[in-house]
ROMIDO-171064 format. One record per residue (C-alpha): residue number from 1; residue in three letters; x, y, z. Coordinates in pm, 1 decimal. Example, Ala and Ser with C-alpha at 12.3 -4.5 7.8 and 13.67 -1.06 7.14 Angstrom:
NODE     k     r          X          Y          Z
NODE     1   ALA     1230.0     -450.0      780.0
NODE     2   SER     1367.0     -106.0      714.0
***
This chain:
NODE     k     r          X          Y          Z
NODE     1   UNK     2132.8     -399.9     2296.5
NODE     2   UNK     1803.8     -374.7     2454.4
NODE     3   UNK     1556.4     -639.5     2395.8
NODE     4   UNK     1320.9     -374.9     2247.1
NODE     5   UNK     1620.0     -307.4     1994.2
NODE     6   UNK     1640.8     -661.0     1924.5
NODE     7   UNK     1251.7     -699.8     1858.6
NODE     8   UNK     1248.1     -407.0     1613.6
NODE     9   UNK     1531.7     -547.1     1413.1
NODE    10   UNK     1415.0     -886.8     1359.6
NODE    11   UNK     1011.7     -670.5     1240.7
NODE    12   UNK     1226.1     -528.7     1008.5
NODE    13   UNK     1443.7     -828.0      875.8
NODE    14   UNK     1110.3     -967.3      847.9
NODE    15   UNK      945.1     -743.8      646.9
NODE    16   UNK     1215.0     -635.6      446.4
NODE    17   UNK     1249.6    -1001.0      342.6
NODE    18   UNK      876.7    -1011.7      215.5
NODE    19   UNK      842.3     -695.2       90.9
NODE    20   UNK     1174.6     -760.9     -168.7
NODE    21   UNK      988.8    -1088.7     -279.6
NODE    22   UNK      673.7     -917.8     -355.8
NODE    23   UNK      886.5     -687.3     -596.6
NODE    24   UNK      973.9     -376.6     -355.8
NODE    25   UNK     1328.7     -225.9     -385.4
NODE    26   UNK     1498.2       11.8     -152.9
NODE    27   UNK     1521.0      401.7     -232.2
NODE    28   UNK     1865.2      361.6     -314.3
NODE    29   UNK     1779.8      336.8     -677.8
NODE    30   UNK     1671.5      698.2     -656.2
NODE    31   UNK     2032.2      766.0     -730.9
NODE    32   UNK     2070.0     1096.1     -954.9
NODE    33   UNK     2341.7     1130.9    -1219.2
NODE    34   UNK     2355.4     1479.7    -1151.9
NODE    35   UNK     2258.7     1632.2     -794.0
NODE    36   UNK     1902.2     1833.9     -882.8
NODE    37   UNK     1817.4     2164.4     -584.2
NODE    38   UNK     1444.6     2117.5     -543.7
NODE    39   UNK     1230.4     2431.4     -428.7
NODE    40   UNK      992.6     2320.6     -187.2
NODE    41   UNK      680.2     2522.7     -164.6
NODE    42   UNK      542.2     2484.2      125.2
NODE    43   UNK      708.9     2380.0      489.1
NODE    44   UNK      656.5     2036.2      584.1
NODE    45   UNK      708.0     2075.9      966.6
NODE    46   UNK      295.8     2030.7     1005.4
NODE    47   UNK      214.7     1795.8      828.2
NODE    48   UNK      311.6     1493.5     1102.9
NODE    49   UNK      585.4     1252.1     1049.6
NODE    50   UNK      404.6     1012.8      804.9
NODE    51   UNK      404.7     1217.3      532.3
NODE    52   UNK      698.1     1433.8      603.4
NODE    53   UNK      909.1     1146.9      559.7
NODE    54   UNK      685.5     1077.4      253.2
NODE    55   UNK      759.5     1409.5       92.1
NODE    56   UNK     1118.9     1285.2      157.3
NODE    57   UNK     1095.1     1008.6      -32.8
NODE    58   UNK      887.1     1222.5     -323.7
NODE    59   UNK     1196.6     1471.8     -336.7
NODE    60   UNK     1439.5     1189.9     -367.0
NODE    61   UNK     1290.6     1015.6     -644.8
NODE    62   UNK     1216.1     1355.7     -827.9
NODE    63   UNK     1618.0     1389.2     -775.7
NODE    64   UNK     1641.8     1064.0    -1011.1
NODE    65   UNK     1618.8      967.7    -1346.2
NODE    66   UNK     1314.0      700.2    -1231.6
NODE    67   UNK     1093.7     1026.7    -1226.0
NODE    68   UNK     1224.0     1187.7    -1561.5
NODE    69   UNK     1185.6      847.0    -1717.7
NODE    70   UNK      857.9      799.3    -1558.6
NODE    71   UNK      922.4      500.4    -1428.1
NODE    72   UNK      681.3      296.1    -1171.5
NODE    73   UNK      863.9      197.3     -806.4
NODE    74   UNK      703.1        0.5     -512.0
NODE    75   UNK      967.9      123.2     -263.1
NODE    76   UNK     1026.0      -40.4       88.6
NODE    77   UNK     1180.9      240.3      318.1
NODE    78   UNK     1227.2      249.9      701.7
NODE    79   UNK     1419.4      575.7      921.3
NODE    80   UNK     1540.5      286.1     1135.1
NODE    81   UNK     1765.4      138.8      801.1
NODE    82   UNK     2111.6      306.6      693.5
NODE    83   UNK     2082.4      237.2      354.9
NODE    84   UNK     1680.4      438.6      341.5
NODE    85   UNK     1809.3      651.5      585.6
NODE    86   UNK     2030.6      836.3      338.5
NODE    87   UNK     1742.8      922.7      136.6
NODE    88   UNK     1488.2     1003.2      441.1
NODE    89   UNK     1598.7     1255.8      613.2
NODE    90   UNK     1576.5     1226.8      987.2
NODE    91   UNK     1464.2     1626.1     1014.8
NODE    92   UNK     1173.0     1534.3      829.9
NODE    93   UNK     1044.1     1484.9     1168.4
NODE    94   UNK     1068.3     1088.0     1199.3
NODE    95   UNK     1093.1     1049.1     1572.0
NODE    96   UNK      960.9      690.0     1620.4
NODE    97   UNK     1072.8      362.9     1430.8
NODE    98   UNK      873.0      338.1     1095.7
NODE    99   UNK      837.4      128.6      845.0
NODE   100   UNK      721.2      168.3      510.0
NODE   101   UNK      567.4       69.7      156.5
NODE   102   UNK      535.9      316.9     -110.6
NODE   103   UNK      401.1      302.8     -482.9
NODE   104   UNK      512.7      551.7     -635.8
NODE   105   UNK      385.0      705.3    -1028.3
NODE   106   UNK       92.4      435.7    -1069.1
NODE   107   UNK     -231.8      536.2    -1091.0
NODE   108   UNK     -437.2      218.1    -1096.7
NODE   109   UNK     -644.2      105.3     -805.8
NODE   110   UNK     -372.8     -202.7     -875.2
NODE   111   UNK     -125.7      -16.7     -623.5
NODE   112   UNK     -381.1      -21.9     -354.2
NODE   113   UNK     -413.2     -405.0     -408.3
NODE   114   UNK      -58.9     -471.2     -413.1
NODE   115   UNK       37.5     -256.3      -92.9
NODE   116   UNK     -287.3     -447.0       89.5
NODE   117   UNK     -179.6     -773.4      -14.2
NODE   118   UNK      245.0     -720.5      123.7
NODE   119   UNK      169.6     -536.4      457.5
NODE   120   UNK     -103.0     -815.6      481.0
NODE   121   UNK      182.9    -1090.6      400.7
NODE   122   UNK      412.5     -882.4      628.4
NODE   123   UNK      164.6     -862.9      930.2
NODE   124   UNK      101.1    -1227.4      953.3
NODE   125   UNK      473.7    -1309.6      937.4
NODE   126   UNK      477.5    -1136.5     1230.6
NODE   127   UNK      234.4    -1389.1     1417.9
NODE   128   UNK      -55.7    -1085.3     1360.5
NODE   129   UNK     -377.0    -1256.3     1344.5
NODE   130   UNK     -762.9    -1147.1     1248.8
NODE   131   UNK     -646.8     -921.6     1037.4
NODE   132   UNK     -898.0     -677.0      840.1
NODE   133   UNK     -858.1     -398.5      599.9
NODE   134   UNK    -1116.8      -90.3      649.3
NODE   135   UNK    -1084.3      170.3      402.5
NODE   136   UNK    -1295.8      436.6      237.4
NODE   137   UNK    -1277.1      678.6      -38.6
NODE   138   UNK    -1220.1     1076.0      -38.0
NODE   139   UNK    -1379.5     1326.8     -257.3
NODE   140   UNK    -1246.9     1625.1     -419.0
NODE   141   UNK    -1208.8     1965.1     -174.6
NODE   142   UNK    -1564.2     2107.0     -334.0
NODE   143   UNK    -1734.0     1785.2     -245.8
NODE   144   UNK    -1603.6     1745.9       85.2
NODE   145   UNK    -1684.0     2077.1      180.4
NODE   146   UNK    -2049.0     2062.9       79.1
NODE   147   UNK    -2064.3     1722.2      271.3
NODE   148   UNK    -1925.9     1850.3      606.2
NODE   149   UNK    -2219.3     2179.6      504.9
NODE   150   UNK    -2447.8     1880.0      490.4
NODE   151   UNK    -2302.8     1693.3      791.2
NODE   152   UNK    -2382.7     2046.9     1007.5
NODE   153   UNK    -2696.9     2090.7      913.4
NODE   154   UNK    -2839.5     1724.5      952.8
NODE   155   UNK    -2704.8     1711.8     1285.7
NODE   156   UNK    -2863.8     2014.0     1426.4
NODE   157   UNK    -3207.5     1913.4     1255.0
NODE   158   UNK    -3180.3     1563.2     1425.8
NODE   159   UNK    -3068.7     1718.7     1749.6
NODE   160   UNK    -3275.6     1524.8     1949.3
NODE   161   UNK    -3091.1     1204.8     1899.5
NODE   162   UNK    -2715.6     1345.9     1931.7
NODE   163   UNK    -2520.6     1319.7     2256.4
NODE   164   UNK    -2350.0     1641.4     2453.2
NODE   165   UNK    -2029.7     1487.0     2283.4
NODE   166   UNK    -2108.2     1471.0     2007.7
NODE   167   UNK    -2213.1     1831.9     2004.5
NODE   168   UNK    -1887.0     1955.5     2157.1
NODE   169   UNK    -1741.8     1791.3     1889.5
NODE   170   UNK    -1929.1     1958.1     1603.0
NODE   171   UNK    -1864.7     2262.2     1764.3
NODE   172   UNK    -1443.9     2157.8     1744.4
NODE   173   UNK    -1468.4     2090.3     1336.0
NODE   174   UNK    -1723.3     1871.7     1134.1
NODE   175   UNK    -1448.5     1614.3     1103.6
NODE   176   UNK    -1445.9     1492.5     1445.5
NODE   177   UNK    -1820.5     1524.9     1459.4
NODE   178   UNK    -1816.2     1291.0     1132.2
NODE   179   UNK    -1543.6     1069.5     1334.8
NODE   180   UNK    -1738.0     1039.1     1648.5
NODE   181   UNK    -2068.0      994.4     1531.4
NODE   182   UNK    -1898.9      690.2     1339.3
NODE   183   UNK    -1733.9      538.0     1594.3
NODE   184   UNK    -1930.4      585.9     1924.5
NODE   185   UNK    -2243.0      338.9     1999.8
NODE   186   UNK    -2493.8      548.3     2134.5
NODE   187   UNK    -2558.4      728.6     1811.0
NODE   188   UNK    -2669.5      400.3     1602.1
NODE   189   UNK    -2964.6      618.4     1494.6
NODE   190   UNK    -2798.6      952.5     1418.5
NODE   191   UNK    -2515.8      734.4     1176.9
NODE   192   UNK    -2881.9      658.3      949.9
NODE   193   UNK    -3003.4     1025.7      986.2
NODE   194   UNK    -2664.9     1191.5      827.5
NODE   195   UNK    -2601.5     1182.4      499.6
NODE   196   UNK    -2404.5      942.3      337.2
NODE   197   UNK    -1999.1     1070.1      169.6
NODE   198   UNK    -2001.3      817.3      -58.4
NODE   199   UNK    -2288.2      973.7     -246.5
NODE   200   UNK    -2031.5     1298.9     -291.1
NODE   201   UNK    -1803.0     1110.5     -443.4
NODE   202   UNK    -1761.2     1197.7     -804.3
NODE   203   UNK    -1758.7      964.5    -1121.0
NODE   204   UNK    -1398.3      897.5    -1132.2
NODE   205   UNK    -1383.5      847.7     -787.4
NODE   206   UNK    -1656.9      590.4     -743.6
NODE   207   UNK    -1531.1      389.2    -1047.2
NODE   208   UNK    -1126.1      407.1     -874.6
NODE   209   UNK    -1364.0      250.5     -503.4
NODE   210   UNK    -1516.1      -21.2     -712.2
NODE   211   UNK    -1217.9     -168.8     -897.7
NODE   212   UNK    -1046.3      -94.2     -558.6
NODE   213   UNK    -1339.9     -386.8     -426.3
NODE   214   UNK    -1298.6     -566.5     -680.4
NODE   215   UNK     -924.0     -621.2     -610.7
NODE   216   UNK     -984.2     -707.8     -292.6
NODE   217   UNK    -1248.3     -955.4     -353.6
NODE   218   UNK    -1011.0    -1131.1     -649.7
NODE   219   UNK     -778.3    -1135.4     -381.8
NODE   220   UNK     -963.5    -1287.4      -94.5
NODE   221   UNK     -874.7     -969.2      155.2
NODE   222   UNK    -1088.6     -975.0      438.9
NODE   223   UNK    -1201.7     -582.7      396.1
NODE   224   UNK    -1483.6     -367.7      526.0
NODE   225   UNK    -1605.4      -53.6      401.4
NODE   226   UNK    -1558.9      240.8      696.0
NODE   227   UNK    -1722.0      589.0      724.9
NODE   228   UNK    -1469.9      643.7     1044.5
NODE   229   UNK    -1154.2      722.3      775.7
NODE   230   UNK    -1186.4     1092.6      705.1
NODE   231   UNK     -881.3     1320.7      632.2
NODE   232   UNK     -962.1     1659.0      549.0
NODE   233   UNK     -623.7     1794.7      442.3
NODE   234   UNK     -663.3     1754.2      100.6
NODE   235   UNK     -358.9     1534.2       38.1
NODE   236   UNK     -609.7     1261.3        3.1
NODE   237   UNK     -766.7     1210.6     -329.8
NODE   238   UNK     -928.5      881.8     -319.4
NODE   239   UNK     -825.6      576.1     -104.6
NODE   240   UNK     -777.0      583.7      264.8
NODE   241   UNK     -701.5      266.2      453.5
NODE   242   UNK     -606.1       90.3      763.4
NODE   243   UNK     -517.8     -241.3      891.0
NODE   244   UNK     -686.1     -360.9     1198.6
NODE   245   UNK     -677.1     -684.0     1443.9
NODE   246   UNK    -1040.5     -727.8     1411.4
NODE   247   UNK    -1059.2     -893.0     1793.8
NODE   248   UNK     -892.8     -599.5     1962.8
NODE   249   UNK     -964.4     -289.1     1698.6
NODE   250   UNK     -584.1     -182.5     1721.2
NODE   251   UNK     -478.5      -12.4     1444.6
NODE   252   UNK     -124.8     -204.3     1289.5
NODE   253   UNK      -80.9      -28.1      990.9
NODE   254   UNK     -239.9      275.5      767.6
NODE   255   UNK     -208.1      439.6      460.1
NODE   256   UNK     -324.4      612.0      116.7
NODE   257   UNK     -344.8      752.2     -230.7
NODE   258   UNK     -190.5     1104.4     -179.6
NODE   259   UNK     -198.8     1229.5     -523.0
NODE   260   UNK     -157.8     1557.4     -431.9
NODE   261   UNK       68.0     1582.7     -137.3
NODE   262   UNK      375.8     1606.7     -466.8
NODE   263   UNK      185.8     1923.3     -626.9
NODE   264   UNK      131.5     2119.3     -309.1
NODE   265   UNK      539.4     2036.5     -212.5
NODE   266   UNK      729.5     2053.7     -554.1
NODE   267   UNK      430.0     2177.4     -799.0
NODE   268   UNK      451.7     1806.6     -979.5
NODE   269   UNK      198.1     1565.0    -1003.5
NODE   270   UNK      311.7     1231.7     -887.9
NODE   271   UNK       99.2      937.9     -786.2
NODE   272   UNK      155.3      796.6     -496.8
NODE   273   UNK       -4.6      570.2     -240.2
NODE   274   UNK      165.8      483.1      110.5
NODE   275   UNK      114.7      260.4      428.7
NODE   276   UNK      304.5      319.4      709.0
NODE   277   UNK      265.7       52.9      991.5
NODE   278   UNK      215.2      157.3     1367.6
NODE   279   UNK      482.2      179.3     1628.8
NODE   280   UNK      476.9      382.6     1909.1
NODE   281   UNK      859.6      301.5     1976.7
NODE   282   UNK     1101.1      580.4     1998.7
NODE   283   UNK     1390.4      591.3     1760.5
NODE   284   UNK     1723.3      692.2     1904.6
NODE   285   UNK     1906.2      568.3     1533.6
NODE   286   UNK     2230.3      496.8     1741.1
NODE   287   UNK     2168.9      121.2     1571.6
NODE   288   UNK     2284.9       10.3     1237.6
NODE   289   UNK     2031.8     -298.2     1118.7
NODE   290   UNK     2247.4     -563.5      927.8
NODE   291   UNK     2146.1     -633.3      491.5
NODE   292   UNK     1937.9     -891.9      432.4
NODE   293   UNK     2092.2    -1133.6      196.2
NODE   294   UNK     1867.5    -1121.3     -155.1
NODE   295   UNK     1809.5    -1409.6     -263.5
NODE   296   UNK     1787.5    -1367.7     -684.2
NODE   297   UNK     1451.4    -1544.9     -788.7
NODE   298   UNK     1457.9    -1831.3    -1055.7
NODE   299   UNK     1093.9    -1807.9    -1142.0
NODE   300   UNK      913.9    -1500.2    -1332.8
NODE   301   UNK      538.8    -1454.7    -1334.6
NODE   302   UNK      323.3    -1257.0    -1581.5
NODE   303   UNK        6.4    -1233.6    -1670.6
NODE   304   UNK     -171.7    -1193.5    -1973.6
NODE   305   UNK     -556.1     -980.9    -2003.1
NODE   306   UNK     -741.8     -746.6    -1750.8
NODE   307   UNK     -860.0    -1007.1    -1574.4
NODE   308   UNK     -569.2    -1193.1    -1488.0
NODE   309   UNK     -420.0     -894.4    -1376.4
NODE   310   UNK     -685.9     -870.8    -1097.9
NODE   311   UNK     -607.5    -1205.0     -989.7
NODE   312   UNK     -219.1    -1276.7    -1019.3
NODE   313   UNK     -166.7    -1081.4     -703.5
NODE   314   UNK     -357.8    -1359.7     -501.6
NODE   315   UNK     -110.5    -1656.4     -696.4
NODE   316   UNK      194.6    -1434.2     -552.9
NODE   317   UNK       79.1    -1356.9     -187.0
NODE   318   UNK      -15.6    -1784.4     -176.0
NODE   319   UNK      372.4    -1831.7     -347.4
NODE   320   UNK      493.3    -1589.5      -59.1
NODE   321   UNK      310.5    -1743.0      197.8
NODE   322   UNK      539.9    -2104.4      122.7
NODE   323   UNK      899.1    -1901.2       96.8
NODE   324   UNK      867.2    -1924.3     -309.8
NODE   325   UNK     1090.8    -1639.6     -433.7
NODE   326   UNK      911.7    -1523.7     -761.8
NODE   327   UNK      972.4    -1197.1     -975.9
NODE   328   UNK      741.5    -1023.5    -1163.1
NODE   329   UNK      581.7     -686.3    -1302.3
NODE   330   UNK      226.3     -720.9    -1206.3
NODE   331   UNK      143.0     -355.1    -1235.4
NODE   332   UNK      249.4     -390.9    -1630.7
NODE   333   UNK      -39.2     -380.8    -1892.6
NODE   334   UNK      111.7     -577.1    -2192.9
NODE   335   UNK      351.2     -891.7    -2173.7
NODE   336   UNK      598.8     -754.5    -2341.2
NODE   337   UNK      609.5     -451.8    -2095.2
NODE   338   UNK      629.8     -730.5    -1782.1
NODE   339   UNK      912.8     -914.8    -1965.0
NODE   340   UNK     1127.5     -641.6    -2173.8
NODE   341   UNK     1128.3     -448.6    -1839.4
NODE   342   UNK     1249.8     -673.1    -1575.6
NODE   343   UNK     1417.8     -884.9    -1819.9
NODE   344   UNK     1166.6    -1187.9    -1749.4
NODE   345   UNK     1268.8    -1395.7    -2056.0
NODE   346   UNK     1639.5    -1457.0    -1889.9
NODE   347   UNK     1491.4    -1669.4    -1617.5
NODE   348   UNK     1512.4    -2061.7    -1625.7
NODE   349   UNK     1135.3    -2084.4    -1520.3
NODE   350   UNK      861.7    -1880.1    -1668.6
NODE   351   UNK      501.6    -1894.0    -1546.4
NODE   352   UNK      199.5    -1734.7    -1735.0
NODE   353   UNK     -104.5    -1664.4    -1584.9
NODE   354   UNK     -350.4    -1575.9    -1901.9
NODE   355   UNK     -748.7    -1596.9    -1982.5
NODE   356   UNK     -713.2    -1976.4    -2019.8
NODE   357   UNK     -539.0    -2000.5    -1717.1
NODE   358   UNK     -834.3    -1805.3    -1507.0
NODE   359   UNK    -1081.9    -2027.3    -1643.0
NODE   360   UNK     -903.7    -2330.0    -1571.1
NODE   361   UNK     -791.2    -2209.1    -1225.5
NODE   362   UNK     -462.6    -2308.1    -1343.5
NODE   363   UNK      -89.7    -2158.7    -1434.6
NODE   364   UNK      147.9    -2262.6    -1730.3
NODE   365   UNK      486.6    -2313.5    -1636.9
NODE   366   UNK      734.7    -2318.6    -1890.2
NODE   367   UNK     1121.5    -2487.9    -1826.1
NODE   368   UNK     1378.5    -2327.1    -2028.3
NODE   369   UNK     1658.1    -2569.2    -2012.5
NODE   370   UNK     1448.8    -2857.9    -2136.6
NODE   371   UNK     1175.7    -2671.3    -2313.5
NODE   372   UNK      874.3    -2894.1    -2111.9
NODE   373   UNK      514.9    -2658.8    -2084.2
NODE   374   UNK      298.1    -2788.3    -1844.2
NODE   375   UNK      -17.7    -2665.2    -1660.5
NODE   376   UNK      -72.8    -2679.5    -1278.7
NODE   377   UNK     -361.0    -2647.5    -1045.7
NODE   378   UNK     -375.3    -2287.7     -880.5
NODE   379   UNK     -392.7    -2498.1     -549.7
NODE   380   UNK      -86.7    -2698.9     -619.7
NODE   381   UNK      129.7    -2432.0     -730.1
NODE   382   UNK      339.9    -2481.5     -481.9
NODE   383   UNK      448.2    -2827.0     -376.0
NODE   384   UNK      483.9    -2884.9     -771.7
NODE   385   UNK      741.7    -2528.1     -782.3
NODE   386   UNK      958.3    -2673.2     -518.8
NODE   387   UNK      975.5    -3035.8     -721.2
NODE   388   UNK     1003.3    -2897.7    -1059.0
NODE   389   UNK     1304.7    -2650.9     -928.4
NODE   390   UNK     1445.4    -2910.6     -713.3
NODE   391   UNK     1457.0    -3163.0    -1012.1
NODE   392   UNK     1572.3    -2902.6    -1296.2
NODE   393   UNK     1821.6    -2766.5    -1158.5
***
């Protein structure tokens, strides 16, 4: 096996290993009890390989009972694993090794967060440093329309202080006028002259961009907004980010809320948001990649208030970050949603991260076998899990 081979297999041991601890399963729980014929729509050959293999994954769990049930799944999926593999179709178009995260029928800005946070977690297993998150917010058709109108007109009125390029490239489409004049240096002054999309975003979408921020600030992700992310295809219908090395600008991973991308396929609204990360590799699939061993966690986390809920996802990627295996439904509203679902009251350690706890900058851990309740410093969560589990056991 070729030391190429080698090196993908061990990226995705890796981040198949972090990606199950932050709660992602594999698509082989899209498993129908009867085998459903879906009509698709609309081809999928030109759309690119991203989302074909998305639209994939979208027919698979409309197949299953998680879609009739309307249940939420953060899925981890890859072309180069067997076990996805059955479930992603190779004719979708997947011609390079990819690996995936998927959310898939949540519509809070709470998938963004967690998606950010694991490919984050992932990225800096893999020795990735300066990482930064750059995303920005789409509009609806009608708005985005009237900008790239907009865009047209202000660039022709400022004329004067556009390039040749970027001329050429207004003349190719708006977009990669919008894209240029975002990216390139010499037209500092024309970026202030255009107008601005954010101000043609409407009221829904502005308010799903601010508690999008807001996630990442709770969560301490490095993150700038970025006028360069533009997609036009109307798939998009809010987020769009990517994940950058800030010292060398390369692109490691992208993704997005594609709402839509379901209707235009199978006429079915499903949220879903995706990141796919970047390699250029080219996938032969004449390699199997061995299971990782699951470990089953001992400890459950929940939260408790809208608040907390911003917050807990910044406990788990710290917990992650020192090889603590913890379960939890973070994306659940109520407690007894988190617990009932994932059957959190069966585990020997409970930990509950409520309004008290935020103010105190602490979490409760309860002990099941001996009934102790105790609180602990956010910051020493983790050298007092690995005593408490190591002494109860």
């Amino acid at each position: 096996m070729s030391s190429k081979k080698i090196e993908i297999e061990n990226h995705f041991e890796i981040a198949k290993k972090v990606a199950t601890r932050y709660g992602f399963s594999t698509p082989s729980d899209f498993v129908p009890t009867k085998v459903k014929k879906i009509k698709i729509y609309k081809s999928t050959e030109n759309i690119g390989e991203r989302k074909a293999a998305l639209c994939e994954l979208l027919g698979s769990y409309i197949r299953s009972d998680h879609h009739k049930e309307k249940k939420i799944k953060f899925i981890f999926h890859s072309n180069i694993d067997k076990e996805s593999s059955k479930y992603i179709n190779r004719s979708s178009g997947l011609k390079t090794s990819q690996i995936s995260l998927s959310s898939i029928g949540l519509n809070d800005p709470f998938a963004e967060a967690k998606i950010i946070s694991c490919a984050l977690n992932i990225l800096d297993e893999l020795g990735h440093k300066n990482l930064l998150v750059k995303f920005n917010s789409m509009s609806d058709k009608q708005s985005t329309e009237q900008y790239l109108k907009d865009l047209s007109g202000s660039i022709y009125k400022n004329i004067d202080y556009a390039t040749t390029e970027c001329i050429k490239k207004l003349k190719k489409s708006p977009e990669e006028a919008h894209k240029f004049i975002h990216t390139d240096k010499e037209l500092e002054e024309m970026r202030c002259m255009i107008p601005s999309y954010i101000k043609y975003l409407s009221d829904k979408k502005k308010d799903h961009l601010q508690e999008t921020i807001e996630y990442m600030d709770d969560h301490n992700i490095p993150y700038t907004l970025s006028g360069d992310l533009f997609e036009n295809s109307g798939h998009t219908t809010s987020t769009l980010f990517e994940i950058i090395d800030e010292k060398t600008n390369k692109t490691l991973a992208r993704g997005g809320r594609y709402n839509k991308l379901s209707n235009v396929f199978f006429k079915r609204d499903i949220e879903v948001v995706s990141i796919d990360f970047v390699n250029e590799t080219k996938h032969t699939g004449k390699y199997v990649i061995k299971k990782t061993r699951n470990i089953k966690p001992k400890i459950f986390l929940f939260h408790c208030g809208p608040t907390a809920k911003k917050k807990v996802l910044s406990i788990i990627s710290k917990l992650e970050k020192e090889s603590i295996h913890v379960s939890h439904k973070a994306h659940g509203e109520t407690v007894s949603e988190q617990l009932d679902e994932s059957g959190g009251r069966n585990y020997p350690y409970i930990l509950v991260f409520g309004q008290q706890e935020v103010a105190n900058e602490s979490v409760k851990i309860k002990i099941k076998k001996s009934r102790i309740v105790k609180n602990i410093p956010i910051d020493k969560l983790a050298q007092n899990l690995k005593l408490i589990t190591r002494l109860h056991k």
